[in-house]
C-alpha positions in Angstrom: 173.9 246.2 205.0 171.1 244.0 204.4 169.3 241.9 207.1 170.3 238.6 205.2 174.0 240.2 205.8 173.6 240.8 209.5 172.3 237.5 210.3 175.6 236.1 209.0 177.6 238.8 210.5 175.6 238.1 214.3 175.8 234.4 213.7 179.7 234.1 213.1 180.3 236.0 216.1 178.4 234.0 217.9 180.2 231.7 216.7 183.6 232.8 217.7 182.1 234.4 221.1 181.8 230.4 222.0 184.9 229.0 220.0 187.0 231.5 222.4 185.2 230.9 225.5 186.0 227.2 225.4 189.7 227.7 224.2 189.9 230.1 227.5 188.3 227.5 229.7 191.3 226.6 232.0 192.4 222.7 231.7 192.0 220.7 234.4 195.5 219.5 235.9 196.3 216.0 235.9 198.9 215.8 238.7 197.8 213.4 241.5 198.7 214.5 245.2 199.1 211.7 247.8 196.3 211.1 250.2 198.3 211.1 253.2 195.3 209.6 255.0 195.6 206.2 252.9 199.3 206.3 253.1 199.2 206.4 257.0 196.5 203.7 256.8 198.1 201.2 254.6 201.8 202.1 256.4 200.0 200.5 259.8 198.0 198.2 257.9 201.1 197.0 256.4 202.9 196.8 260.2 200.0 195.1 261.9 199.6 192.8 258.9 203.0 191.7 259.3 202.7 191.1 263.2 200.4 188.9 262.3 202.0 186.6 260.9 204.0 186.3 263.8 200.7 185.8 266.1 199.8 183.3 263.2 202.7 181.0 264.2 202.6 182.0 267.6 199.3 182.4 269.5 196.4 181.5 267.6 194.2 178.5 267.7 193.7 176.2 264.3 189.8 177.3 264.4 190.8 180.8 263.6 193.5 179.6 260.8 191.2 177.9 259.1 188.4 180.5 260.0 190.6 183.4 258.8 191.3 181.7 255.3 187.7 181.5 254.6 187.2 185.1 255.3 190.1 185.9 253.0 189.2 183.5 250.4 185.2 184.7 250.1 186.3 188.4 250.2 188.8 187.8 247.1 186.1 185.9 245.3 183.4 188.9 245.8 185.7 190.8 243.6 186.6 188.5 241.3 183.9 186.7 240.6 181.5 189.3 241.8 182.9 192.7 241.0 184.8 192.3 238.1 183.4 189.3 236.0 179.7 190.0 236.9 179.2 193.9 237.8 182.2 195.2 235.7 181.9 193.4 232.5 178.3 191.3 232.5 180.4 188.4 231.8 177.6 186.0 233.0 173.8 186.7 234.8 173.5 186.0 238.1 170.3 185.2 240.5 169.1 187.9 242.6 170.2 185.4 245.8 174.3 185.2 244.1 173.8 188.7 243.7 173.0 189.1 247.5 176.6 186.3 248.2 178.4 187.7 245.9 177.4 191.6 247.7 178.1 190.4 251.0 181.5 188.6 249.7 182.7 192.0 248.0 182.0 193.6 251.5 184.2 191.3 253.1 187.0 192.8 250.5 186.8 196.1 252.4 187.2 197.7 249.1 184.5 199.9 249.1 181.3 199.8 247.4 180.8 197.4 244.2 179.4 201.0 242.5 182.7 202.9 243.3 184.8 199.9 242.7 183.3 199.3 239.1 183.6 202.9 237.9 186.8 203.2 238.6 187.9 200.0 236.8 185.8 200.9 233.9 187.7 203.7 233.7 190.8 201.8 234.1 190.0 200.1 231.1 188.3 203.0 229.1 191.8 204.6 229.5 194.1 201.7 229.5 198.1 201.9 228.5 197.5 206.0 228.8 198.6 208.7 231.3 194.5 208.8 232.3 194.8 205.7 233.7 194.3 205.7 237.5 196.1 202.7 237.9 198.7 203.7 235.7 199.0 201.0 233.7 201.7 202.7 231.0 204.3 202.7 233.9 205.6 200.2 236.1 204.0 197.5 238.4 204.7 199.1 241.7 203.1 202.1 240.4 200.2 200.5 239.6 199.7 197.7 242.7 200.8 200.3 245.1 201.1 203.9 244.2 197.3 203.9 242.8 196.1 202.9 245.7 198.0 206.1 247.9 197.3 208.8 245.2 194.0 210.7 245.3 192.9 211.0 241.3 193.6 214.2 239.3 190.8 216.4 238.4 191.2 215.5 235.2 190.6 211.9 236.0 187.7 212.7 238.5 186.0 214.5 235.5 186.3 211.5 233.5 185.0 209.2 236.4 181.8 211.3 236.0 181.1 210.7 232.5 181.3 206.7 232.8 178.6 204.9 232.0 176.9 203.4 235.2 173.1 203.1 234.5 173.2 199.6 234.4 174.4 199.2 237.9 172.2 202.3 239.0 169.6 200.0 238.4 170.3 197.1 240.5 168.9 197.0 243.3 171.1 194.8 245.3 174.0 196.9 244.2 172.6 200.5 245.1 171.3 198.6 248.3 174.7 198.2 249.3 175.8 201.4 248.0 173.4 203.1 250.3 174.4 201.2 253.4 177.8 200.1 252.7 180.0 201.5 255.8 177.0 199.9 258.2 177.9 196.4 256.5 181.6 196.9 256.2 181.4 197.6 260.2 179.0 194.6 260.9 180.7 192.2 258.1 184.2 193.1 257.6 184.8 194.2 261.2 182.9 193.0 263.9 182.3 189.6 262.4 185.9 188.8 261.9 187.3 190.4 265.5 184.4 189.2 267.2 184.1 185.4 266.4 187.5 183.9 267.5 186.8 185.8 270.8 182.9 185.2 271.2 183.0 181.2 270.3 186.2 179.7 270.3 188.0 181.6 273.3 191.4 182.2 270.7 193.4 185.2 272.1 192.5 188.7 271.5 195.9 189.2 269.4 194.7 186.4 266.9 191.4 187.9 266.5 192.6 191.6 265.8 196.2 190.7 264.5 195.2 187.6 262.5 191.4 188.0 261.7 191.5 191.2 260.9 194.6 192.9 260.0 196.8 190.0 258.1 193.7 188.9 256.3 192.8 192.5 255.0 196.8 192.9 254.0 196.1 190.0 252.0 192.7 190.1 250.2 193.6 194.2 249.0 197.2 192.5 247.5 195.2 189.8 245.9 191.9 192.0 244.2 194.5 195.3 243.4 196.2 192.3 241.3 193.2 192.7 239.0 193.9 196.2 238.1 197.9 195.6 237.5 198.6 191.7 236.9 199.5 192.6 233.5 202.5 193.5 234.4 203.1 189.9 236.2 201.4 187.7 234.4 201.1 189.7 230.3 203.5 189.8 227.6 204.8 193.8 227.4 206.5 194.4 223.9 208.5 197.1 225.5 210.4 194.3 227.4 211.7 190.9 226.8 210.3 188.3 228.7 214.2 187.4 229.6 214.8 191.1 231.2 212.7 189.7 233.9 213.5 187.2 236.6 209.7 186.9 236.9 210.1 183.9 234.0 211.4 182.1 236.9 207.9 182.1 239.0 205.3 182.7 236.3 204.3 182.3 233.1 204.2 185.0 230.4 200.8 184.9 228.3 198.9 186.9 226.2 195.8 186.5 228.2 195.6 190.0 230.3 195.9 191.8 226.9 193.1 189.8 225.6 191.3 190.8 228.2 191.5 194.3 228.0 190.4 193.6 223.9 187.4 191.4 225.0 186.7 191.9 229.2 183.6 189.7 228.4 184.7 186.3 228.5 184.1 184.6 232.0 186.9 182.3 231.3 189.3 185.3 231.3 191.6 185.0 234.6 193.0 187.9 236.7 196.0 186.1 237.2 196.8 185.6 233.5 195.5 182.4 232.9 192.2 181.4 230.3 189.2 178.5 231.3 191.1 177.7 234.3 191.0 179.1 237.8 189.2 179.1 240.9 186.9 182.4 239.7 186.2 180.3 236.7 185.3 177.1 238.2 183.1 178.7 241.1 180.8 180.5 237.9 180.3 176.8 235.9 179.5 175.6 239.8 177.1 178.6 239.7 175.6 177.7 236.1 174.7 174.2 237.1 173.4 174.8 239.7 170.7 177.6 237.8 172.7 180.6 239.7 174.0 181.9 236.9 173.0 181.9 232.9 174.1 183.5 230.0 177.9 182.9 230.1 179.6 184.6 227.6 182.7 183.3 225.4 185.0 183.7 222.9 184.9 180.6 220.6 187.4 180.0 218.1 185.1 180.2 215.3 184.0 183.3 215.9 187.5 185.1 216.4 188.3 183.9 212.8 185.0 185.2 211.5 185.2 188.4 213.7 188.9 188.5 211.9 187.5 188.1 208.3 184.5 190.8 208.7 187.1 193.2 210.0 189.1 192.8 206.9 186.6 192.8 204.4 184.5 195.7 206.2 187.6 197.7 207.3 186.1 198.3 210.6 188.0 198.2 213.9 188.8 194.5 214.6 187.5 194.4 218.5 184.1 195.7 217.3 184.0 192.8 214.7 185.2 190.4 217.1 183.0 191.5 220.0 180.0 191.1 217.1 181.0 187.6 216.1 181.0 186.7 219.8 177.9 188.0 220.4 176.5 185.8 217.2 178.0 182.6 218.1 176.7 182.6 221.6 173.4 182.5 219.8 174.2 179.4 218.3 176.2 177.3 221.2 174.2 175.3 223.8 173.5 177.3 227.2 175.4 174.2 228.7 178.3 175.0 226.9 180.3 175.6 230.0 180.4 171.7 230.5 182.2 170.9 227.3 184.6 173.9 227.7 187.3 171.9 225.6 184.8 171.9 222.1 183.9 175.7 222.6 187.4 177.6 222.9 
């Protein structure tokens, strides 16, 4: 046999050697076990939540009403408007001082960090209407609003967290600050500010602080920011089901929004809660904008979705890559201020 032949002969064995060793690498299961630790936590959450309501109407003061609201309403904007819009999908540039607000708002979410928070949604949209999904959004609403959040993630899907992309986060520093030292300002922000100041300054009762404060807001700002992982289900048209097989067409209205979200999660105008250019999110970011906070909003004008349209069929590439490119080109062209004549650029 010649050398020439042996060469060959070594290489395609070689060749199978590694073909075979990855066919006999075992596949990493995709069953997700319940974290009995956030099961118990949410179960008393849930009870002391509830209570509260009743210490709400009961034994607590108007300062701590009105305190509590603002709590719950800057915690639900940190995700939002912080989280999602800015970190998740670069929707807009913010200041480094909104970056710091919008931080300490996310804190006050007590969702964890805005890093771990961000990679999972990614994922959640890298995987979206699949079994991969960690917030199973090819099943049902209560398996994605509640059963997400008591399930640990399958291998499989921890493997995939680890291969999202996350260097642009890695980079900010106000993010990986509050990676770094997030349970020190959960304590200090989400905990002890809450519990401490209806006590500490206004003499309320010690059930309003911890019942009210505390536990009923946090029931209510994680039912309001999981809503941005499963509102689809509330607030999007699903062709597997006719909008009439729901008595949801009583309370809301069915749109199209959600799914064009998850084809362009770019647009700042893009709602959680299925609605498009309106919205308190949406109006706090053009507040933002004028007052130099933020620049660079990005949106979707009509123009561009017909020319994004056209390129796809004359280039017969995939129609969300022309449509993100047309976007892209047309915010070269619109004024910076376009976010104060919203009603010429839609």
């Amino acid at each position: 046999m010649s050398a020439k032949e042996t060469d060959e002969s070594e290489s395609q064995t070689h060749s199978a050697g590694v073909q075979n060793s990855s066919d006999n690498k075992p596949k990493l299961s995709t069953k997700r076990d319940s974290s009995w630790p956030s099961v118990l936590f949410y179960i008393h959450l849930n009870i002391l939540g509830l209570y509260g309501i009743v210490v709400l109407f009961t034994n607590t003061c108007f300062t701590t009403v009105i305190f509590t609201s603002f709590l719950t309403g800057i915690g639900i904007l940190g995700v939002t408007c912080g989280a999602h819009r800015l970190w998740a999908h670069h929707s807009y540039t913010a200041s480094t001082s909104l970056k710091i607000v919008l931080m300490l708002c996310q804190t006050m979410a007590g969702q964890g960090s805005i890093y771990d928070w961000v990679k999972n949604h990614r994922l959640h949209h890298e995987t979206f209407r699949t079994s991969n999904d960690p917030y199973y959004s090819e099943k049902e609403f209560i398996d994605a609003h509640v059963f997400a959040q008591i399930r640990s993630l399958s291998p499989h899907q921890e493997e995939m967290l680890k291969a999202v992309d996350m260097k642009d986060l890695e980079s900010d520093k106000v993010v990986m600050f509050q990676k770094r030292f997030y349970w020190i300002l959960y304590f200090v922000f989400f905990v002890l500010l809450p519990i401490n100041a209806p006590l500490e300054y206004w003499n309320d009762s010690v059930q309003a602080a911890i019942f009210v404060a505390f536990s009923l807001r946090y029931l209510i700002v994680l039912n309001a920011t999981w809503l941005v992982n499963s509102s689809h289900f509330i607030w999007g048209l699903d062709k597997r089901y006719k909008p009439s097989d729901s008595n949801m067409i009583f309370l809301v209205t069915k749109t199209n929004w959600p799914q064009y979200h998850y084809l362009l999660p770019w647009d700042y105008q893009t709602g959680e809660f299925g609605s498009y250019g309106t919205g308190c999110t949406t109006g706090f970011i053009r507040v933002f904008a004028a007052l130099g906070l933020a620049t660079d909003l990005q949106t979707m004008t009509s123009d561009a979705v017909k020319t994004g349209l056209i390129r796809a069929v004359d280039t017969n590439r995939p129609v969300v890559e022309c449509l993100t490119e047309a976007g892209r080109e047309a915010m070269q062209t619109i004024p910076s201020d376009h976010y104060l004549t919203k009603d010429k650029y839609k």
